[in-house]
C-alpha positions as CSV (number, residue, x, y, z in Angstrom):
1,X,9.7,3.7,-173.5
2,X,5.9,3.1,-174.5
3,X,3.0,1.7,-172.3
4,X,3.6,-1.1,-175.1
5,X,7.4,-1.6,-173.8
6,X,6.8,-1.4,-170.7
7,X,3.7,-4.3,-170.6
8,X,6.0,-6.1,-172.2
9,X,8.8,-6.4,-169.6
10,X,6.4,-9.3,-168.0
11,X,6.4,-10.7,-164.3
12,X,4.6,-8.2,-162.6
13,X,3.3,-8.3,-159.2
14,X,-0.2,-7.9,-158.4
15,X,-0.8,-4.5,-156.8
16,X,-1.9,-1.1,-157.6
17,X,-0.1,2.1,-156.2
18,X,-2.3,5.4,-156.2
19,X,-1.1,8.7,-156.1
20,X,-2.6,12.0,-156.6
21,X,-2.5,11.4,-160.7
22,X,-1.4,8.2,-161.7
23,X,-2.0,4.6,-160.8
24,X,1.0,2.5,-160.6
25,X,-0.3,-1.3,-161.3
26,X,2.1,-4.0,-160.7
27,X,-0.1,-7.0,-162.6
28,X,0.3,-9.5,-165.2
29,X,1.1,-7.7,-168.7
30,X,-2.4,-9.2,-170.1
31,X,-4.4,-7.6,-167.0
32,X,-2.6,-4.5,-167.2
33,X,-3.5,-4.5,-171.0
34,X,-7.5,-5.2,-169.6
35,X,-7.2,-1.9,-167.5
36,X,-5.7,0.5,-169.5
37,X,-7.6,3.4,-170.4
38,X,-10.0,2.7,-167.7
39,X,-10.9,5.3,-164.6
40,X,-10.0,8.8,-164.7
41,X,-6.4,8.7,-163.5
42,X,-3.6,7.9,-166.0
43,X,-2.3,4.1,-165.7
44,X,1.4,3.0,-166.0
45,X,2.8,-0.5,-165.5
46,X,5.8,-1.5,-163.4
47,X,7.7,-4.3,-163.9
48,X,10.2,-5.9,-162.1
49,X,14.1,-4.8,-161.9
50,X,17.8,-5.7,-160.7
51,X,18.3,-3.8,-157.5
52,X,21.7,-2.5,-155.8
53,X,20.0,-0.4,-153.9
54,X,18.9,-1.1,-150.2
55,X,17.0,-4.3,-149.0
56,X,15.4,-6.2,-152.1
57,X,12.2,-7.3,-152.3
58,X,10.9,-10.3,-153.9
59,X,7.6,-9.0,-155.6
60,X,9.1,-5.8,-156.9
61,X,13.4,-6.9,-157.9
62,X,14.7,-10.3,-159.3
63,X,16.4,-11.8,-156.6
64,X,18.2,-15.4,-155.7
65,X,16.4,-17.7,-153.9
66,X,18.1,-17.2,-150.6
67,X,15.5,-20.3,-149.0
68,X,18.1,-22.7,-147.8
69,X,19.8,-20.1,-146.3
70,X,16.8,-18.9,-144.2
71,X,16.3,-21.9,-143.2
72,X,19.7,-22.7,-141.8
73,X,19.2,-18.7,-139.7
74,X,16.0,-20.0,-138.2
75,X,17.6,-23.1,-137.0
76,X,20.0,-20.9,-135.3
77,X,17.2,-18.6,-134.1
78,X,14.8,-21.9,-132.9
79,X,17.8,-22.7,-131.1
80,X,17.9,-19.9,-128.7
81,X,21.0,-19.0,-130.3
82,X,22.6,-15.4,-130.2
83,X,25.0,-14.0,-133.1
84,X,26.2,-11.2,-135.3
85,X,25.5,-11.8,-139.4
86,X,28.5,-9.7,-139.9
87,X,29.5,-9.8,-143.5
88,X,31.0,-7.1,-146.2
89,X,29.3,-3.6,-147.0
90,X,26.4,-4.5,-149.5
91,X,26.3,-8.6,-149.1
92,X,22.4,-8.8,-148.7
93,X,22.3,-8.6,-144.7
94,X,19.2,-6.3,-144.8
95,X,17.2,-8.4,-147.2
96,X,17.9,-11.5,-145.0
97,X,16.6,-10.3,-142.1
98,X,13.5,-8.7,-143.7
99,X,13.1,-12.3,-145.4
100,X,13.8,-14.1,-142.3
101,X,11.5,-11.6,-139.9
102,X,8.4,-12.8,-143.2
103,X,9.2,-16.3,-142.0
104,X,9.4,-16.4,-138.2
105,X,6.1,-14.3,-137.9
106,X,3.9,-16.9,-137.3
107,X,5.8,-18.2,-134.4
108,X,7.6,-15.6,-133.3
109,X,7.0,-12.0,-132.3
110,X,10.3,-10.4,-134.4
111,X,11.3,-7.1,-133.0
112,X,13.5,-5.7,-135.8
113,X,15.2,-2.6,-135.2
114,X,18.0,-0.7,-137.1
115,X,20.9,1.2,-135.2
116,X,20.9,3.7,-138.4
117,X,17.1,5.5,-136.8
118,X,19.1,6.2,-134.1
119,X,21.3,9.2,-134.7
120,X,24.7,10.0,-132.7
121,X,22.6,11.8,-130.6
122,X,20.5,9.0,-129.4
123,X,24.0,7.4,-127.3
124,X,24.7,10.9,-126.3
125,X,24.0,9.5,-122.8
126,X,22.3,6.5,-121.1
127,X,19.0,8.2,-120.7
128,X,18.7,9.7,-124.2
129,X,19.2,5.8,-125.9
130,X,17.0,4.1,-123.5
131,X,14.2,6.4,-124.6
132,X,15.2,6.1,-128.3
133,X,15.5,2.4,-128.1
134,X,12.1,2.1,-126.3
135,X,10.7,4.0,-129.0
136,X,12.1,2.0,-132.3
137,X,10.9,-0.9,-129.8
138,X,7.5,0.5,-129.5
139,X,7.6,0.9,-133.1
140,X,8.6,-2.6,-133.9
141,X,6.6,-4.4,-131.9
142,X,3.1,-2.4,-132.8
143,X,4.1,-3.3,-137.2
144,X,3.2,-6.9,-136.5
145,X,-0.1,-6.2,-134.9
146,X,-0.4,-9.7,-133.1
147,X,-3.1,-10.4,-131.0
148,X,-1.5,-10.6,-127.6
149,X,-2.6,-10.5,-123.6
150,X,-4.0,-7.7,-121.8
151,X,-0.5,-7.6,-119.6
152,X,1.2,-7.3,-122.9
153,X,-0.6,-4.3,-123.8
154,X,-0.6,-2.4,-120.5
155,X,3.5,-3.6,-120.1
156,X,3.6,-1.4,-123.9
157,X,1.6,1.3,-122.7
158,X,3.6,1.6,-119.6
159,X,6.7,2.0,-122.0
160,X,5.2,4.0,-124.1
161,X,4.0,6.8,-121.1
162,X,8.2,6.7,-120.5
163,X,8.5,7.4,-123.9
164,X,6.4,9.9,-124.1
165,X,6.9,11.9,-120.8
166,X,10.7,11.8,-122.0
167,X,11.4,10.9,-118.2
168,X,14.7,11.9,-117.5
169,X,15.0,8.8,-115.1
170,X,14.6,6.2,-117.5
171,X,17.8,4.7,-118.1
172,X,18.3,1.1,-119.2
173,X,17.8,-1.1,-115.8
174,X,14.4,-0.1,-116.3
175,X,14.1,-0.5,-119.7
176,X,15.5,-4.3,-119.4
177,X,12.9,-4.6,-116.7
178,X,10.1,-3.7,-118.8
179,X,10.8,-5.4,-121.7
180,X,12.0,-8.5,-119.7
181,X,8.4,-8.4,-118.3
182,X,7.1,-8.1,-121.7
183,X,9.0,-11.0,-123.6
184,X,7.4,-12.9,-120.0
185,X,3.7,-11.9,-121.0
186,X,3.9,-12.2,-124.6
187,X,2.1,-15.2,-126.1
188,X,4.7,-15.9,-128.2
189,X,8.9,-16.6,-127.8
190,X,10.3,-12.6,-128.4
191,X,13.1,-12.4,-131.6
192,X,15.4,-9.3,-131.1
193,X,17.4,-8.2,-134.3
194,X,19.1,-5.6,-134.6
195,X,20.3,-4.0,-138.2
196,X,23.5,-1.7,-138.5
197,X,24.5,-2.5,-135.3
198,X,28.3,-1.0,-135.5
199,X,26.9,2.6,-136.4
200,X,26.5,2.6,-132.6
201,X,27.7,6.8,-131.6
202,X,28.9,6.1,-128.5
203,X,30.9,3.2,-126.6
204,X,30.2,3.4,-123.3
205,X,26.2,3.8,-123.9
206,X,26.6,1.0,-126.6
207,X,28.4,-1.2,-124.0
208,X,26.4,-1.1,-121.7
209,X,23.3,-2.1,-123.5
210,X,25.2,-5.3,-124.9
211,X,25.9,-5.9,-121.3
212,X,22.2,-5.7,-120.4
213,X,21.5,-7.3,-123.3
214,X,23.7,-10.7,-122.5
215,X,22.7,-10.8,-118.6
216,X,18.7,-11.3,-120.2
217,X,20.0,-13.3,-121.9
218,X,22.5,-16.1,-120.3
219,X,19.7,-15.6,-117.7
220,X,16.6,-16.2,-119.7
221,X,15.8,-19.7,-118.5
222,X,15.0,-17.8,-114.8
223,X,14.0,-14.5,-116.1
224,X,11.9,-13.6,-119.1
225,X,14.1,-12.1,-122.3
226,X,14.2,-12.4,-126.1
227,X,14.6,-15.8,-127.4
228,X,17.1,-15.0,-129.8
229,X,19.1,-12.1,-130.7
230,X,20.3,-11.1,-134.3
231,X,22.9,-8.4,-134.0
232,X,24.0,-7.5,-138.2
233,X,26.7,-5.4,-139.6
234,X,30.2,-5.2,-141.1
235,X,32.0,-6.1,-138.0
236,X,32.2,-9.4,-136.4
237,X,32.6,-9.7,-133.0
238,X,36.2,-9.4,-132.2
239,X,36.5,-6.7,-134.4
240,X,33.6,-5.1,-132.9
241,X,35.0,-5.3,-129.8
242,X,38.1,-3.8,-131.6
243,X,36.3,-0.6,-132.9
244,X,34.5,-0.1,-129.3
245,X,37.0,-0.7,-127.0
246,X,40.7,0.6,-126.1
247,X,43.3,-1.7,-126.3
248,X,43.6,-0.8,-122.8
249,X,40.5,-1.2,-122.2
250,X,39.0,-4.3,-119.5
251,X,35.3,-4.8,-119.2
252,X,34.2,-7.7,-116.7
253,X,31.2,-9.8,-118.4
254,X,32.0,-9.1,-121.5
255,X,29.6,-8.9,-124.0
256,X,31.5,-10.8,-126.7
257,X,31.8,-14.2,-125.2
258,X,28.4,-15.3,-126.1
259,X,28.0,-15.1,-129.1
260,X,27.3,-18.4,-131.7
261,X,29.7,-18.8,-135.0
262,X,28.0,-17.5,-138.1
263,X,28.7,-19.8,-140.6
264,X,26.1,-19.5,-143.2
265,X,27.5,-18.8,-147.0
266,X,25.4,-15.5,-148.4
267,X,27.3,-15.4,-151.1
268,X,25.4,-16.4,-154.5
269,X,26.1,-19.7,-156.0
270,X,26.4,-20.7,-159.1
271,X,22.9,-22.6,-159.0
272,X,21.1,-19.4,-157.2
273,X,22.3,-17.1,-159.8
274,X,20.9,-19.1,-162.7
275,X,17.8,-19.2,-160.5
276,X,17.1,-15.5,-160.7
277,X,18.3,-15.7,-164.2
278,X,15.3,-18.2,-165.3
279,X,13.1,-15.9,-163.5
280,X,14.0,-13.0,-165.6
281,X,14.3,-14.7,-169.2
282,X,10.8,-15.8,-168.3
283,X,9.7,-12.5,-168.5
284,X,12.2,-10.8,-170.7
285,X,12.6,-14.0,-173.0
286,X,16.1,-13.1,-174.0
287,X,17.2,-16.4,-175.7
288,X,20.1,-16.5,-173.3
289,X,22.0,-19.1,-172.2
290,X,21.4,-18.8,-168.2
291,X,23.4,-21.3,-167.3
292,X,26.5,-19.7,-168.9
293,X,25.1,-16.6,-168.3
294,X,25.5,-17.3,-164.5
295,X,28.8,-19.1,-164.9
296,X,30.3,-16.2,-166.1
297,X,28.6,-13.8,-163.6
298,X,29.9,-16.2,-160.6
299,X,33.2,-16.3,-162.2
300,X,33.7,-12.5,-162.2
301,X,32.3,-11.8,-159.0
302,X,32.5,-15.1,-156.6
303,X,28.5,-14.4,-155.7
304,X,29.2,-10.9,-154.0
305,X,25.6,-10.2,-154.3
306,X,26.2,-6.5,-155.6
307,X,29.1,-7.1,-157.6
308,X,26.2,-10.1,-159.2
309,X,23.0,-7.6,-159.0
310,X,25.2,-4.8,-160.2
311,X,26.3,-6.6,-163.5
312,X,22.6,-7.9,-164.0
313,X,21.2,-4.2,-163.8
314,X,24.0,-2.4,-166.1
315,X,23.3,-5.5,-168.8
316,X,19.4,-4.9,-168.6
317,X,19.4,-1.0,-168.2
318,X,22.7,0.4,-170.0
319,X,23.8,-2.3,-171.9
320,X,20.7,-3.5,-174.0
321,X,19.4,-0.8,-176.8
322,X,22.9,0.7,-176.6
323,X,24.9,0.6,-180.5
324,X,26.7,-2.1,-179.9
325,X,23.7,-4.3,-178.3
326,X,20.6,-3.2,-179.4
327,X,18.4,-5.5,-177.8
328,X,18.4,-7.6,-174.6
329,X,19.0,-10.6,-176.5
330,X,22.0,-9.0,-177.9
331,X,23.0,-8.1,-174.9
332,X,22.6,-11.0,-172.9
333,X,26.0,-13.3,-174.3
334,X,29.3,-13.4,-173.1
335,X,29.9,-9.8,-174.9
336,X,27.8,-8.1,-173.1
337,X,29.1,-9.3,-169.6
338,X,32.2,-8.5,-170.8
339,X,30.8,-5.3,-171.8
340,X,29.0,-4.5,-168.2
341,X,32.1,-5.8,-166.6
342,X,33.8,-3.2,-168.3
343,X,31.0,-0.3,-167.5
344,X,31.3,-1.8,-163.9
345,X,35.3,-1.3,-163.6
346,X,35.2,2.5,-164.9
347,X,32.1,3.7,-162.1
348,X,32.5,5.3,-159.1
349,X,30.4,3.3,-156.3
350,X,30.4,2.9,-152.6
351,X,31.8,-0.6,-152.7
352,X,34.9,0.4,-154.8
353,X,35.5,3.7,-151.9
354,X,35.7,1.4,-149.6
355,X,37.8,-0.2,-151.0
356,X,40.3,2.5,-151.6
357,X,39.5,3.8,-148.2
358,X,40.4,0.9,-146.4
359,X,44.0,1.1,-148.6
360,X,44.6,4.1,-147.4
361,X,43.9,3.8,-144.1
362,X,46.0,0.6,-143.7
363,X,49.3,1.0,-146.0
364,X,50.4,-2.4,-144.7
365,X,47.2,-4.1,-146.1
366,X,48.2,-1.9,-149.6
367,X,51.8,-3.3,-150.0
368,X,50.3,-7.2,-149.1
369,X,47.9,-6.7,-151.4
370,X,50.4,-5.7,-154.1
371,X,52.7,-8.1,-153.4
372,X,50.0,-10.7,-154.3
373,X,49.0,-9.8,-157.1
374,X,52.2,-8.8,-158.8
375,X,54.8,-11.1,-157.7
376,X,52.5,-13.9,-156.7
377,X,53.9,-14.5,-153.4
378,X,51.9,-17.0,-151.2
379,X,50.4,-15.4,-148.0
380,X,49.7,-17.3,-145.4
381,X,46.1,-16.6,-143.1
382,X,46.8,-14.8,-140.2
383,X,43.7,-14.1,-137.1
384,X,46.4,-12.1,-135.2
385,X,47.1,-9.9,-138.1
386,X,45.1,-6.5,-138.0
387,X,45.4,-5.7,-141.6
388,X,44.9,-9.2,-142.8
389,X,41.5,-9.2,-140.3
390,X,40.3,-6.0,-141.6
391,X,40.8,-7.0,-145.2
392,X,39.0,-10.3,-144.7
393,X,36.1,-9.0,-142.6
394,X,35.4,-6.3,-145.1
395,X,34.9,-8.6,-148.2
396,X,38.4,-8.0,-150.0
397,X,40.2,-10.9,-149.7
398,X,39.2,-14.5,-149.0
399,X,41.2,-17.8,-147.4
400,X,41.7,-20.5,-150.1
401,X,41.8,-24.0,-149.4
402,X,45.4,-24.0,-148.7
403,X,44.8,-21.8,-146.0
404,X,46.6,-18.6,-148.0
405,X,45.2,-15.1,-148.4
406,X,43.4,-14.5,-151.8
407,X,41.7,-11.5,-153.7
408,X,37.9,-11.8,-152.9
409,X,36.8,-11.7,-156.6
410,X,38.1,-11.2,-159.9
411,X,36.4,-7.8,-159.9
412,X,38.2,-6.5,-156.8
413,X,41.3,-8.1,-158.5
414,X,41.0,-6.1,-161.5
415,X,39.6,-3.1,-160.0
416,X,42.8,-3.4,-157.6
417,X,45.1,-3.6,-160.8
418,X,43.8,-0.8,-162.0
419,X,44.4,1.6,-159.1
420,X,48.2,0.0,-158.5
421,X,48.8,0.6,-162.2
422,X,47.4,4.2,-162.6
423,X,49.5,5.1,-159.2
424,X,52.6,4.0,-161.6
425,X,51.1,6.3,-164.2
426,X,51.3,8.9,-162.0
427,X,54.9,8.5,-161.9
428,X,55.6,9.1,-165.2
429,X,56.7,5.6,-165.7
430,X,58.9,5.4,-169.2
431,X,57.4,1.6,-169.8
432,X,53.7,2.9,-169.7
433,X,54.6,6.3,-172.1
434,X,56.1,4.3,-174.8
435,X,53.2,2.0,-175.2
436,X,50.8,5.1,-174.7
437,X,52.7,6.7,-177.6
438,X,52.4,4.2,-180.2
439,X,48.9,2.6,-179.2
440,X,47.0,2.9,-182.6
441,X,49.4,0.6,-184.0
442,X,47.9,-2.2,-182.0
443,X,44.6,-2.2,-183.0
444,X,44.5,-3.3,-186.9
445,X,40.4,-3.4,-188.3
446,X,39.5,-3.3,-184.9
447,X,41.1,-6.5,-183.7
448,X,44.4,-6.7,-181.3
449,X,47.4,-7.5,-182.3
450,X,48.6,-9.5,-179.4
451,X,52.1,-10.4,-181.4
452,X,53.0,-7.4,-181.8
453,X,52.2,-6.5,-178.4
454,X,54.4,-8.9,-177.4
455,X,57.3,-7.6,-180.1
456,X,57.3,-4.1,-179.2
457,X,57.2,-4.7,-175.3
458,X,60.1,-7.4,-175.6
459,X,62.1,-4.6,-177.6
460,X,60.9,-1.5,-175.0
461,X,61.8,-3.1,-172.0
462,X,65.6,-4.3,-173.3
463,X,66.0,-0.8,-174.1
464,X,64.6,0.4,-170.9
465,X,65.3,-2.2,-168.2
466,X,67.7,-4.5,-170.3
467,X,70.5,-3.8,-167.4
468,X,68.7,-4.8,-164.7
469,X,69.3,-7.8,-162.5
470,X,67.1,-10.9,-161.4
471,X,65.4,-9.5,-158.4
472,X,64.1,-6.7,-160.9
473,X,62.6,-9.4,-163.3
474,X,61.3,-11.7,-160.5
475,X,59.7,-8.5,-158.2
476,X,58.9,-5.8,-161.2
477,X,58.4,-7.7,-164.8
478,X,55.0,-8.3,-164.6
479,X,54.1,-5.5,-163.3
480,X,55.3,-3.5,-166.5
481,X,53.8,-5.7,-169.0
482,X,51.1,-5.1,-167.6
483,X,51.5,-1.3,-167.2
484,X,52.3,-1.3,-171.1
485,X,49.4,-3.2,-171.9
486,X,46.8,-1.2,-169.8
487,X,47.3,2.2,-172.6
488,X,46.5,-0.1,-175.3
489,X,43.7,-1.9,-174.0
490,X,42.1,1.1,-171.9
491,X,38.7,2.4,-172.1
492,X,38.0,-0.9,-175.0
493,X,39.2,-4.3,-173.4
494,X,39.5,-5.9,-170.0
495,X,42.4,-8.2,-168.7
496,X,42.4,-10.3,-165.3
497,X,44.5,-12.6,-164.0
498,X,43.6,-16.7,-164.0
499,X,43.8,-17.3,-160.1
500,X,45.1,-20.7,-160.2
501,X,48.0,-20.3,-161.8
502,X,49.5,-17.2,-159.9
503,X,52.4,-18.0,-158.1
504,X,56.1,-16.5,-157.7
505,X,56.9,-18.5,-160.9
506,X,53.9,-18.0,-163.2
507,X,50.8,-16.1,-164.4
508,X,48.3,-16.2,-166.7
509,X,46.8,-13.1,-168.0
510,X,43.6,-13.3,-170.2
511,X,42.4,-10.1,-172.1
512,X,39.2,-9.6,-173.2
513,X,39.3,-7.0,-175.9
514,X,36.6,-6.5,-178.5
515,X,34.9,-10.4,-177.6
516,X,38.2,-11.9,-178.6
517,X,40.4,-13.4,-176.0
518,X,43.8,-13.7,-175.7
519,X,45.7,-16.2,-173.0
520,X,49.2,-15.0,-172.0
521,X,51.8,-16.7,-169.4
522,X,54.1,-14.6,-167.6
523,X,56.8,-16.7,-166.3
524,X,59.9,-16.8,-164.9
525,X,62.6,-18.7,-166.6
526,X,63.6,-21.4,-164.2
527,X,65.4,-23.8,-167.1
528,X,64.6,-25.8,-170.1
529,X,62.3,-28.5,-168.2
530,X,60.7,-26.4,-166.7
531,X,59.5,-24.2,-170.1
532,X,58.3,-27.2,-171.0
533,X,56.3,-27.8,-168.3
534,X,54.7,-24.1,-169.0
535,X,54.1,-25.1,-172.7
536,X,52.2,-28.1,-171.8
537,X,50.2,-26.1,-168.9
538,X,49.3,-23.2,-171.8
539,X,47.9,-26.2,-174.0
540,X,45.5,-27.0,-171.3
541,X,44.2,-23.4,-170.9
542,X,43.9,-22.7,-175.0
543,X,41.7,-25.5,-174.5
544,X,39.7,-24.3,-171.8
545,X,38.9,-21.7,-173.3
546,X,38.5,-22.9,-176.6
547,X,41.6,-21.1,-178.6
548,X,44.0,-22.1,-180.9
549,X,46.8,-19.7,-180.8
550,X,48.6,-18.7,-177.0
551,X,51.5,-16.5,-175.9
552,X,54.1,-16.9,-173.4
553,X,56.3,-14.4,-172.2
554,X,59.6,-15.2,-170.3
555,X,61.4,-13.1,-167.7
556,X,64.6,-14.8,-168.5
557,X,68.0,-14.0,-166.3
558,X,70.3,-16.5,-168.0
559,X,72.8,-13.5,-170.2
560,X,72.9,-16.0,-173.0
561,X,69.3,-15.5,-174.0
562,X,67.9,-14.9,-176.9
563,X,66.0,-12.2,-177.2
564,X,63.2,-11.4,-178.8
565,X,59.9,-13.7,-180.6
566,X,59.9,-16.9,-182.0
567,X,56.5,-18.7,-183.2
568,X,56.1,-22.8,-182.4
569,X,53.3,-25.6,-183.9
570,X,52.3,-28.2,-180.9
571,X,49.8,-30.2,-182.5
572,X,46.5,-27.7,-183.8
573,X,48.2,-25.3,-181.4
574,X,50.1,-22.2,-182.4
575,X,52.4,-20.4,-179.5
576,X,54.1,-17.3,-180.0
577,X,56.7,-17.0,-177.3
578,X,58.7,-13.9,-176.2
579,X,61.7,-13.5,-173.9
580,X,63.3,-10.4,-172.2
């Protein structure tokens, strides 16, 4: 890229970087143009970019405006309150707290610490953690560089000489002490937050500094102790109580009654997205729609905030000046989303092993999660269900309205389809092979042929299947059209699955191949009335998403069917329908 490219990129923040050749300036692209060339070091320009990776910063990544939310933590923090932001691996908990810590400052003394400094050694024993926490404390405390009493300093210096001597006494009644004495002789209320809080390496040690930690604190109005406390990770509390104590276990005082509900939505909304979206078009002046722009983006992801900053950065970075889109502008439609989306689905990350992970470590949470998707079966929320919690607390699944379990995202659902479907690849499934075999056929000029998709699948799985009774259609037929779809469409288009219309009855698949979409309902065949019903219900969705021709494709048990494709005119709609 040349130093004109680069100027060009826009919103820059004002701020210059030296090191021992080069000076990084972060300015407007008309200042930057003003310095260029001057001094004796070589000048480059940074712009701003889409970050996925750690906390995000506002003056150097495009970000949402996360303001409201801020503002509903401090009321939590101005009201004394203690609780646990636990939320799903890469949701933004980080950059929250760094955001929040900017905006308490002035009235607050924040004390932010993250469990991740501390190594498994550090909870090796009682004595070794007191002296580690004391020094991330020391550490914390001294970044903020407030003016403060002379009892406040001496209280530090005092922790600071335990530190130091590595006192082999110090364990943490005396570490409470002290920094109960501090929080008293500080001139402002004390904030404790601690980051990464479930990377804790030992459970005893850990215990027993949330014990400490909630006597200060149900006993703060009598003796002196942080004002708030922030504890952020994965787990929430009762699972965190899970992961650190035996089933067996019994601890009196527990640590876990105390804390306040989180309730606070950090997940992106539609509105936020297209916030950070007008940011960057200001600079990059795209031409895009941003409103759509973030529709889509929402749609896909549910405003996961990685699955959202993820998309954003393939799109500016990979996407723009490749072939196919040679320019951001090109790159910046419904083509290229569908395009990142695609880029996003084929990568290895550490959302997606997680993800896996998780399956395989709860086999029971696998089968629920197929069930769901595939056959549609409604499952109802369950808190006393181990593998529904897990699922839930780590970001996978959500609870709908209705109060049933849901996939978290159409990205997980897809990413999730993928996996089941390649694991029946594995098994050398006959339905899969025969479309692999005759793939090219499919693809005519470089368009799908959804017809005769629908024609060869219809005569495959009569030959293949044709014997088979109703449960076999009602548990398994999906799940082989789409397993003889996924060859054809691999490594070129995308399908998912429209969410409100799963159900034991009926599904809507939408494929995205090439920028051309394609609406197909799966359904079982429950009578004539009820087709009908489905006919009108396909209507509605060709018209959603602005299309005049749909396909429907019945799992039929009656033996007098008729087999095979028939085409049908409802007003400026064409339907092609298929039965098996």
């Amino acid at each position: 890229m040349t130093d004109e490219q680069i100027l060009q990129q826009g919103s820059l923040r004002p701020r210059c970087d030296v090191t021992d050749d080069t000076l990084w300036f972060h300015l407007s692209p008309k200042a930057a143009c003003d310095t260029l060339g001057t001094g004796e070091r070589s000048v480059r320009v940074l712009g701003k970019f889409f970050n996925v990776n750690g906390a995000c910063n506002p003056n150097l990544h495009y970000m949402v405006d996360i303001t409201d939310k801020l503002i509903q933590i401090k009321n939590m923090v101005d009201a004394g309150q203690y609780f646990i932001i636990n939320r799903a691996r890469q949701y933004g908990k980080t950059t929250t707290l760094k955001e929040l810590e900017k905006n308490l400052k002035t009235e607050y003394i924040v004390v932010s610490l993250d469990f991740q400094m501390l190594g498994a050694a550090s909870f090796h024993t009682e004595n070794i953690f007191s002296l580690a926490f004391a020094r991330i404390f020391l550490q914390a405390v001294r970044r903020q560089k407030n003016e403060n009493t002379d009892e406040y300093q001496r209280l530090l210096y005092v922790l600071e000489t335990a530190v130091l001597e590595k006192r082999q006494d110090f364990v943490l009644q005396e570490l409470f002490e002290i920094i109960s004495d501090i929080c008293g002789a500080s001139c402002k209320p004390m904030v404790l937050f601690v980051d990464e809080v479930d990377s804790a390496g030992n459970n005893q040690v850990f215990l027993d500094f949330l014990a400490q930690l909630r006597v200060y604190y149900i006993n703060r109005e009598r003796l002196p102790a942080f004002e708030s406390v922030i504890l952020a990770g994965v787990y929430d509390v009762k699972n965190l109580k899970r992961k650190f104590v035996p089933e067996d276990g019994h601890k009196v005082n527990s640590p876990w009654n105390i804390a306040a509900d989180f309730l606070v939505d950090m997940s992106f909304s539609e509105k936020e997205i297209s916030g950070m979206l007008h940011e960057y078009e200001r600079a990059a002046r795209t031409g895009m729609d941003s409103g759509m722009m973030a529709g889509l983006l929402y749609d896909y992801t549910c405003g996961y905030p990685f699955l959202v900053s993820r998309i954003c950065k393939l799109l500016d970075e990979r996407i723009a000046g490749s072939e196919a889109f040679p320019d951001r502008s090109a790159a910046w439609t419904r083509a290229g989303m569908l395009e990142a989306v695609h880029l996003l689905l084929d990568e290895k990350n550490t959302l997606f092993e997680s993800l896996t992970g998780k399956l395989r470590d709860y086999p029971e949470l696998y089968d629920m999660l197929s069930a769901l998707l595939f056959q549609g079966r409604m499952i109802s929320y369950n808190p006393d269900d181990e593998n529904m919690d897990v699922a839930l607390m780590f970001g996978f699944v959500k609870i709908g309205s209705s109060g049933s379990v849901t996939v978290a995202n159409r990205i997980f659902e897809m990413r999730l389809y993928n996996l089941f479907l390649a694991e029946e690849e594995a098994k050398e499934s006959e339905i899969y092979k025969a479309a692999a075999k005759g793939r090219n056929q499919f693809v005519q000029d470089g368009r799908l042929n959804m017809k005769l998709v629908l024609e060869k699948f219809v005569a495959h799985f009569d030959e293949l299947y044709g014997d088979r009774g109703e449960t076999f259609l009602e548990e398994d037929g999906r799940r082989y059209f789409l397993l003889y779809l996924r060859p054809i469409i691999n490594g070129v288009g995308n399908y998912y699955i429209e969410a409100r219309t799963r159900n034991m009855e009926r599904t809507d698949v939408i494929v995205d191949y090439r920028g051309e979409q394609f609406v197909i309902e799966l359904k079982i065949w429950r009578g004539n009335e009820y087709h009908v019903r489905g006919e009108a219900q396909l209507l509605e969705y060709l018209t959603h998403y602005s299309l005049k021709k749909g396909y429907m494709l019945s799992f039929n048990f009656n033996k007098k069917k008729q087999i095979g494709i028939s085409e049908l005119i409802i007003g400026d709609k064409f339907l092609i329908e298929a039965v098996v």
